[in-house]
Backbone bond lengths (Angstrom), bond angles and torsions (degrees), N, CA, C in turn:
res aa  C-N    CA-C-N  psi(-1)  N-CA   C-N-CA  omega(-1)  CA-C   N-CA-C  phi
1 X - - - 1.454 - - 1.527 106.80 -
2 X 1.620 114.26 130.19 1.360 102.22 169.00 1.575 115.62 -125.40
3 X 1.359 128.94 -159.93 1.382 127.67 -178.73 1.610 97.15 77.33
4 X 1.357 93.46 169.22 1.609 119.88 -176.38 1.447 110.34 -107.33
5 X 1.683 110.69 127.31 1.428 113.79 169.70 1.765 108.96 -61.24
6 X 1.637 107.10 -38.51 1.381 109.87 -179.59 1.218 107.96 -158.81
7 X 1.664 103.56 87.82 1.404 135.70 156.73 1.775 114.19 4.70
8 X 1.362 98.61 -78.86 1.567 119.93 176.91 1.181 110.69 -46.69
9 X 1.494 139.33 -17.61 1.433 134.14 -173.99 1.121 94.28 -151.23
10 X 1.428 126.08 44.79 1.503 123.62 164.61 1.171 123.20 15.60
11 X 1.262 130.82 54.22 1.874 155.39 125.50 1.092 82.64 -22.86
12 X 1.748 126.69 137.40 1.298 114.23 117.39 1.232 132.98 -91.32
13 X 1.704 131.34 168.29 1.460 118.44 -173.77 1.537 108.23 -70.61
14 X 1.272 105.25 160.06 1.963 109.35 177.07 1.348 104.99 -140.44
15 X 1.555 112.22 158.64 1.539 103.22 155.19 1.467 144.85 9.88
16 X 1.811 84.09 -66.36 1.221 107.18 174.71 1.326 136.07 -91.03
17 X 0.839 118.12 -14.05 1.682 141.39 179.35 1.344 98.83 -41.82
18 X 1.900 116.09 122.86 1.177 114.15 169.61 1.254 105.83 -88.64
19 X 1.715 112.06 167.40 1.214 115.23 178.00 1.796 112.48 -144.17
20 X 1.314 96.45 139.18 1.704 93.79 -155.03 1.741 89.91 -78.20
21 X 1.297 95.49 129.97 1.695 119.87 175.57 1.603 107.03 -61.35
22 X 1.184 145.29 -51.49 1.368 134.69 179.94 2.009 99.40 85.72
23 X 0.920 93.38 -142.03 1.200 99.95 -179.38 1.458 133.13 -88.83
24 X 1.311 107.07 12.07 1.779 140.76 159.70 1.376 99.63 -64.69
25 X 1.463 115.28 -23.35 1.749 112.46 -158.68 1.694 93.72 -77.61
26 X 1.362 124.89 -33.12 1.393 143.72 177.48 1.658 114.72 -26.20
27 X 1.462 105.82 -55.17 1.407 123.26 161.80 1.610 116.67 -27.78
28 X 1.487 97.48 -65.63 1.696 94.41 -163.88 1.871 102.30 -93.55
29 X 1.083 112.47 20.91 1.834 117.99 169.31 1.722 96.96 -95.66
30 X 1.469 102.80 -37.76 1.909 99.80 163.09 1.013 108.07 -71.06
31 X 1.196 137.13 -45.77 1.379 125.90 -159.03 1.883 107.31 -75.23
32 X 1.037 112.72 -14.80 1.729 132.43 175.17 1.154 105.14 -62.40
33 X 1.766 102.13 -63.28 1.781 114.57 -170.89 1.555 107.57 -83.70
34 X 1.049 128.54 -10.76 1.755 132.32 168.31 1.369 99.99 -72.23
35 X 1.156 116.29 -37.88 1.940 117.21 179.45 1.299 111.19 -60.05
36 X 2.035 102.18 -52.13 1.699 74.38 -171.25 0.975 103.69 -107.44
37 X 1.570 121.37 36.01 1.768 105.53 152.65 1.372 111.49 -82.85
38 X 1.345 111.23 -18.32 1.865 122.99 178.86 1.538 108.12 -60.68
39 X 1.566 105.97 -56.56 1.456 91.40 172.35 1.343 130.44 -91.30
40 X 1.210 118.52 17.19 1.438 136.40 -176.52 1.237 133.26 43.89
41 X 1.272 92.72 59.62 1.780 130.85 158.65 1.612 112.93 -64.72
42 X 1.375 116.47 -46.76 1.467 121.83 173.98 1.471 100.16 -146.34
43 X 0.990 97.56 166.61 1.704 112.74 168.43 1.401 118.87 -135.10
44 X 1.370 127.48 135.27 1.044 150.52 139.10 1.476 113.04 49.10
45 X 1.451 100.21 -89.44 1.561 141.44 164.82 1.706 119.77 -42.56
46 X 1.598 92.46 -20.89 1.902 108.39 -176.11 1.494 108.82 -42.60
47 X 1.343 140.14 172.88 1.351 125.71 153.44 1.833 100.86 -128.17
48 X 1.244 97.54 179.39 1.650 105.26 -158.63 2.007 83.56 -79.84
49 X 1.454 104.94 -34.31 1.911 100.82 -173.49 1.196 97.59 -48.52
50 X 1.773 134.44 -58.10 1.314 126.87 -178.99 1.207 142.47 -40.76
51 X 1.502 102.67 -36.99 1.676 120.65 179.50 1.093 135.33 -89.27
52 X 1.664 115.91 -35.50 1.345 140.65 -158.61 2.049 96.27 -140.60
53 X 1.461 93.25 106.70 1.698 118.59 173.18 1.257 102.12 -52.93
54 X 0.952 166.47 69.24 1.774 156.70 -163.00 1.274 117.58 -139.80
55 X 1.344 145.76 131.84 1.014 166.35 168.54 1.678 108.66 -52.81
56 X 1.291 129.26 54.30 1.166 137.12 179.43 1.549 120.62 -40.64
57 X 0.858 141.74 -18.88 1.239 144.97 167.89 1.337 104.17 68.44
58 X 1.887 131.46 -112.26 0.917 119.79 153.77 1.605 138.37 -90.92
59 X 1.269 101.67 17.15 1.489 110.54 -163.33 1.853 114.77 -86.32
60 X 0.733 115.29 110.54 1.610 123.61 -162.64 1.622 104.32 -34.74
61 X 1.069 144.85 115.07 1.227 145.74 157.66 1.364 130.44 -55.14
62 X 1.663 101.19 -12.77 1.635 108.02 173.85 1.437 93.69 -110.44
63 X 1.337 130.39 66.80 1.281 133.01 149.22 1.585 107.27 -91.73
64 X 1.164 124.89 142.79 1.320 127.79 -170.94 1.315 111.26 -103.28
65 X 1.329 121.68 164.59 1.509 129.26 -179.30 1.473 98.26 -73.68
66 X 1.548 139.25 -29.77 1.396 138.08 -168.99 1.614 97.69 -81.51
67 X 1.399 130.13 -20.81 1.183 129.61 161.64 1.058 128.77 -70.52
68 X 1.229 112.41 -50.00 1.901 119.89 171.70 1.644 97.85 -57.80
69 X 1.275 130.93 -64.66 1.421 133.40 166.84 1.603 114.66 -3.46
70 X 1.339 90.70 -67.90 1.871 105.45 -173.94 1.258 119.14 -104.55
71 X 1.237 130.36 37.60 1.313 147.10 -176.20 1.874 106.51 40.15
72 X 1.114 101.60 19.84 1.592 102.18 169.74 1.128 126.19 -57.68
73 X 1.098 131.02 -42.56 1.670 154.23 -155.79 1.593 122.43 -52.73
74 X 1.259 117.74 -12.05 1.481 119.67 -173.25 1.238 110.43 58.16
75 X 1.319 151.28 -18.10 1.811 156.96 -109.57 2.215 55.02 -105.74
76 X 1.692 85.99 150.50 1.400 118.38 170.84 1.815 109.43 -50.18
77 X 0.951 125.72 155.91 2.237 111.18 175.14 1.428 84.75 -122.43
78 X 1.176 115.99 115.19 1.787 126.33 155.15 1.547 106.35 -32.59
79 X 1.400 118.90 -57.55 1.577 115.60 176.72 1.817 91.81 -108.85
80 X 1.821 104.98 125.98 1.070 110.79 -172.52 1.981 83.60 -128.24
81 X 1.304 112.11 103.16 1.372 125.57 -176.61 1.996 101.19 -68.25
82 X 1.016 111.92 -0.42 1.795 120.85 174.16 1.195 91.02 -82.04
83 X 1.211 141.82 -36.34 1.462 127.97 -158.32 1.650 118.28 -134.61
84 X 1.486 100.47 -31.56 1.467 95.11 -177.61 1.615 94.39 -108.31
85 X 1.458 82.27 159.07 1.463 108.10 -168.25 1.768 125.39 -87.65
86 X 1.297 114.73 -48.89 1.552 106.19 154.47 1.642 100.93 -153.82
87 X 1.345 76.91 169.89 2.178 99.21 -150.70 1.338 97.41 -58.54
88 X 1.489 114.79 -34.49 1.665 94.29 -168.87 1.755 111.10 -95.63
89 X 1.423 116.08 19.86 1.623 130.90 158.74 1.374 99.84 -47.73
90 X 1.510 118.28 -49.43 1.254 135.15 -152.52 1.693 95.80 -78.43
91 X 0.998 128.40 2.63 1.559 103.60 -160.16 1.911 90.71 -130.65
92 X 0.616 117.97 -1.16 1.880 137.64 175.44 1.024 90.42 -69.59
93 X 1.296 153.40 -87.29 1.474 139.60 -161.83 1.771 125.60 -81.89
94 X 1.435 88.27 -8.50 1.527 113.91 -175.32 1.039 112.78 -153.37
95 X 2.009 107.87 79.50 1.221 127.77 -169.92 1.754 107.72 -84.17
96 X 1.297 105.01 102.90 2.095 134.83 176.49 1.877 92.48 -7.40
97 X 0.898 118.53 -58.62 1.706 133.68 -173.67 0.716 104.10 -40.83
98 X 1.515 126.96 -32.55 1.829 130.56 169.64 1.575 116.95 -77.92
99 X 1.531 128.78 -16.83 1.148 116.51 142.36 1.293 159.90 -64.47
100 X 0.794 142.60 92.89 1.603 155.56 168.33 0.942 143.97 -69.65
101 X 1.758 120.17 -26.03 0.962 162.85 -164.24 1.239 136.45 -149.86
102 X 1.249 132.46 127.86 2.162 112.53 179.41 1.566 82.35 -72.97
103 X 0.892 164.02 -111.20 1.308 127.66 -125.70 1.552 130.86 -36.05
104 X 1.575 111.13 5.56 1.286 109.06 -172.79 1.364 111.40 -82.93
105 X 1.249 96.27 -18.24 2.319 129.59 -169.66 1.028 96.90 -72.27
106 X 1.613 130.76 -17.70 1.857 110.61 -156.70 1.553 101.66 -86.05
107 X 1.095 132.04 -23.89 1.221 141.43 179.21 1.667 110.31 -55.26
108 X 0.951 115.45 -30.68 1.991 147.16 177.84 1.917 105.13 -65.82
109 X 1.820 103.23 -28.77 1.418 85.52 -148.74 1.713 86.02 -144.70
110 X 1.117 112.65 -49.14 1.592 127.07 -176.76 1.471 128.63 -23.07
111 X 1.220 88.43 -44.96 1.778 92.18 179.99 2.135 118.26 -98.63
112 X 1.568 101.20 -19.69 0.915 121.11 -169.11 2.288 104.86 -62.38
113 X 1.055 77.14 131.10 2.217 69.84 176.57 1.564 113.50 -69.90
114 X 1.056 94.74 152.49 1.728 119.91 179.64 1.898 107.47 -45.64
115 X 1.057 115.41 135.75 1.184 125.10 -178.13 1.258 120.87 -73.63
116 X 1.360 121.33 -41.47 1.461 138.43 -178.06 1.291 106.63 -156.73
117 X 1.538 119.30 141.02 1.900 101.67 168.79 1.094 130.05 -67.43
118 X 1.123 139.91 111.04 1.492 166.72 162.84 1.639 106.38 7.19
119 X 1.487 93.98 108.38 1.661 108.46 177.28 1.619 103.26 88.43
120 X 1.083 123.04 -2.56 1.755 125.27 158.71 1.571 117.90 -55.78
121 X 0.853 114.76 -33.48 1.688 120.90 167.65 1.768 115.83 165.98
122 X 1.468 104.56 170.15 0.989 115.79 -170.76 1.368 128.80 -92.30
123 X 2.063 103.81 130.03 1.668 85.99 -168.52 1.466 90.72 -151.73
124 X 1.240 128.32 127.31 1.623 137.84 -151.25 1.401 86.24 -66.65
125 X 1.040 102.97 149.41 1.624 124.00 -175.61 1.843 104.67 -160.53
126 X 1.600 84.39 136.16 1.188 100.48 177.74 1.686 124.46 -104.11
127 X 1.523 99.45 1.23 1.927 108.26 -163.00 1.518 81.45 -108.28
128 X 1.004 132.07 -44.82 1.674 118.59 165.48 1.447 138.24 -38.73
129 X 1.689 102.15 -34.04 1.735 114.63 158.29 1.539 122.44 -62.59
130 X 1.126 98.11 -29.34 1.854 121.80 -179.65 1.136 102.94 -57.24
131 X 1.603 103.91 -47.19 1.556 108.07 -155.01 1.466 108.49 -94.05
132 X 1.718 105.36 -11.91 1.294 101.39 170.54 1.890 116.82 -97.52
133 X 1.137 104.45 2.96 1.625 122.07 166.00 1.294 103.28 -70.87
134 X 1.294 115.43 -57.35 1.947 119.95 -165.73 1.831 105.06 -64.72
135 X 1.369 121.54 -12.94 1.170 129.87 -132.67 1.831 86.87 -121.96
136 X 1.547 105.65 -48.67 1.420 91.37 155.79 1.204 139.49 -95.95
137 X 1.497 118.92 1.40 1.629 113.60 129.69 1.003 147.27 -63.58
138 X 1.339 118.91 -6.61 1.670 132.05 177.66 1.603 101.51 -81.43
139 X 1.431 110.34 -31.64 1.401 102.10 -146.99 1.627 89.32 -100.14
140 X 1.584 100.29 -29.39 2.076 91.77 -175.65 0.899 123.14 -104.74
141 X 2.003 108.36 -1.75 1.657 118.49 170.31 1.541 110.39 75.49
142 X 1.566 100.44 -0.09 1.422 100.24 -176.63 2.015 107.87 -108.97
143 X 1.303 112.44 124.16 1.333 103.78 153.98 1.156 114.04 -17.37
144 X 1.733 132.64 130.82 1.467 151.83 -141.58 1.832 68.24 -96.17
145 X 1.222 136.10 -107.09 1.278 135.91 178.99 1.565 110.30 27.09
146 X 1.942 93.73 -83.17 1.108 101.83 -156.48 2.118 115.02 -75.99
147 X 0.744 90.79 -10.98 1.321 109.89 165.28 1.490 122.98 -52.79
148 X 1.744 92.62 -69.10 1.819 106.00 158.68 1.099 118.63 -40.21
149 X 1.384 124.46 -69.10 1.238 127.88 173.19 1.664 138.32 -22.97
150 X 1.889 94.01 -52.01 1.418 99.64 172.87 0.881 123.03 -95.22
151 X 1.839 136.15 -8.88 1.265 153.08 162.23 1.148 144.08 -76.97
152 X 1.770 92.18 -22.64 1.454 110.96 -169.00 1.647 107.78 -121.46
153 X 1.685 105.54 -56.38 1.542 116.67 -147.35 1.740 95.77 -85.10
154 X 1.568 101.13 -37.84 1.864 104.68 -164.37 1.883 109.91 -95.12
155 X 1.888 90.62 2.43 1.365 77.02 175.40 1.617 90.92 -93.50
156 X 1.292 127.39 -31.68 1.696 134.00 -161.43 1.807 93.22 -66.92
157 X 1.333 117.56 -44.35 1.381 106.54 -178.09 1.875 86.08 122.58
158 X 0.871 125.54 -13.34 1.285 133.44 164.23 1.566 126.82 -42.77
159 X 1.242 104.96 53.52 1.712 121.76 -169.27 1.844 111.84 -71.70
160 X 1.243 93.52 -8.78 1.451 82.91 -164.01 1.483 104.50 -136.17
161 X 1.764 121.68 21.17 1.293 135.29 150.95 1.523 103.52 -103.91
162 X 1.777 87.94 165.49 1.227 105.60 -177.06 1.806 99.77 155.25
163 X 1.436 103.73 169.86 1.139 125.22 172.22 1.557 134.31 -71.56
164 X 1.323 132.13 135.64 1.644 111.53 -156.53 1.553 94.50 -142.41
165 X 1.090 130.24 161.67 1.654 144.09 163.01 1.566 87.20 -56.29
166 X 1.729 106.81 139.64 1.215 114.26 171.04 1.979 106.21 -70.30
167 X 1.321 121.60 -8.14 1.429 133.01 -139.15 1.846 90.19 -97.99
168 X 1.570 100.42 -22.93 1.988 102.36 -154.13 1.908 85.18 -106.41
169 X 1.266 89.05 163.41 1.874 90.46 167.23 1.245 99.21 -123.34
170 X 1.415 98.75 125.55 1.205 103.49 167.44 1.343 140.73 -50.95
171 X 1.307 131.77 -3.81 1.555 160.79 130.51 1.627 98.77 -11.44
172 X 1.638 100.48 -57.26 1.331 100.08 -136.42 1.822 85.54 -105.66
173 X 1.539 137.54 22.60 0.980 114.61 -176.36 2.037 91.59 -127.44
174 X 1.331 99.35 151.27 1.550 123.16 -170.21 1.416 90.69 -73.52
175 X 1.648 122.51 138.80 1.255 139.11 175.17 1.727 108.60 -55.43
């Protein structure tokens, strides 16, 4: 194995070395909301107005969970790669360390207007995963995380994924 888990303190990578998923993590937030559309907790057709109490501003409230799914949704993208220039621009006024929570993101996207009307076409979005994070905590009462974890990661055998503070490196945290 070569490369550095963490460059800055010359870690090298191992076996074990976690590695922060990025937007790979996206996968198993479907694989969360595919569950409880299986046991029919929500469906498909749901909209975010139904699930999530929120002060929408202009953002359509009949956007559906099958929209957020497929980047259909128009919902505003916190990182909108049409306009901003690189990812960590975004974190200068809204330094990651202040997240804790996807509700910490709505501030990123919330007030901002709809991009396209909802289900007009497809355009990767990242404030739609958010909204489908808050959406499976509403419904399982469980931290979106911890949820994954017991639904997703420990049934797959997946002991050594999971979700982390953007603030810690995963380098530096015990399996």
């Amino acid at each position: 194995m070569s490369g550095y888990a963490d460059l800055k303190n010359n870690i090298p990578n191992t076996l074990d070395t976690r590695f922060a998923s990025a937007s790979a993590g996206k996968v198993f937030v479907a694989a969360g909301i595919l569950q409880l559309i299986a046991q029919g907790k929500i469906g498909f057709e749901d909209t975010i107005g139904k699930h999530l109490a929120l002060d929408w501003h202009e953002i359509d409230r009949d956007v559906t969970i099958r929209q957020l799914l497929t980047h259909t949704s128009g919902v505003p993208d916190y990182f909108d790669e049409r306009t901003m220039g690189n990812y960590e621009d975004l974190w200068r006024e809204f330094p990651n360390y202040k997240i804790r929570q996807n509700r910490d993101l709505l501030p990123l996207f919330l007030e901002k207007p709809m991009m396209y009307p909802r289900g007009e076409k497809f355009q990767y979005n990242n404030s739609g995963y958010v909204l489908l994070d808050m959406i499976l905590e509403e419904v399982t009462g469980m931290a979106f995380d911890a949820y994954l974890k017991t639904a997703v990661f420990d049934v797959c055998g997946m002991t050594s994924t999971g979700y982390f503070e953007l603030d810690r490196l995963p380098s530096l945290l015990s399996p």
